[in-house]
C-alpha positions in Angstrom: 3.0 -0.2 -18.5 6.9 -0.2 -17.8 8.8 -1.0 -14.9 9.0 2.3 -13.5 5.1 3.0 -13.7 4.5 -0.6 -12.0 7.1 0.5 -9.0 5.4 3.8 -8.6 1.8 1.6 -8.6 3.3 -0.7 -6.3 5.0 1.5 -4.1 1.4 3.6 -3.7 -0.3 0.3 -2.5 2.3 -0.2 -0.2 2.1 3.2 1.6 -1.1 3.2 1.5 -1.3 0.0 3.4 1.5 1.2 5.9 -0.2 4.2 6.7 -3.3 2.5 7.1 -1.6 -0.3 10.1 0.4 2.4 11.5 -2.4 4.9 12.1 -4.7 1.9 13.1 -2.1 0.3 15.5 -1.4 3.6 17.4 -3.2 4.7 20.5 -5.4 7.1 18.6 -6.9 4.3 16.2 -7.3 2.4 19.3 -9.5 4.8 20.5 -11.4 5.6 17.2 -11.7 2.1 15.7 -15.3 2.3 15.1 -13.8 5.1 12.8 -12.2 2.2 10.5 -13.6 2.9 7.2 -12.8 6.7 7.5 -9.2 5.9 8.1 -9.5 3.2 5.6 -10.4 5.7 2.8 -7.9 8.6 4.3 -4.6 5.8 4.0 -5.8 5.1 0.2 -5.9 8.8 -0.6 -2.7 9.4 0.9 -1.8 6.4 -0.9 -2.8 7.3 -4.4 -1.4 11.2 -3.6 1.8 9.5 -2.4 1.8 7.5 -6.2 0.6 10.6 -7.6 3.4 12.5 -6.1 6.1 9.6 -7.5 4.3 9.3 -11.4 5.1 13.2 -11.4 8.5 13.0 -10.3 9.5 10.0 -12.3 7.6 9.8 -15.1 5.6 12.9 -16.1 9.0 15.5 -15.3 
């Protein structure tokens, strides 16, 4: 793996986490909380699209 595949890997995590806290710290997550694992699993996706998405751009093109 190089540096720019471990950035893109990296930087997937990352949004994936910050989507996850933002969506879950908004008034909406509030009120669905008991939803947690749903939004969970829709913050990774977006995550892995959003790394997708990068490995294209940078690496693949």
């Amino acid at each position: 793996m190089n540096v720019v595949e471990f950035i893109v890997n990296v930087s997937a995590i990352f949004s994936g986490l910050f989507i996850y806290i933002g969506v879950i710290k908004s008034e909406w997550g509030k009120k669905h909380a008991h939803h947690q694992y749903l939004i969970m699993l829709g913050a990774v996706l977006a995550g892995a699209l959003i790394g997708g998405v990068l490995r294209w751009l940078l690496v693949v093109r």
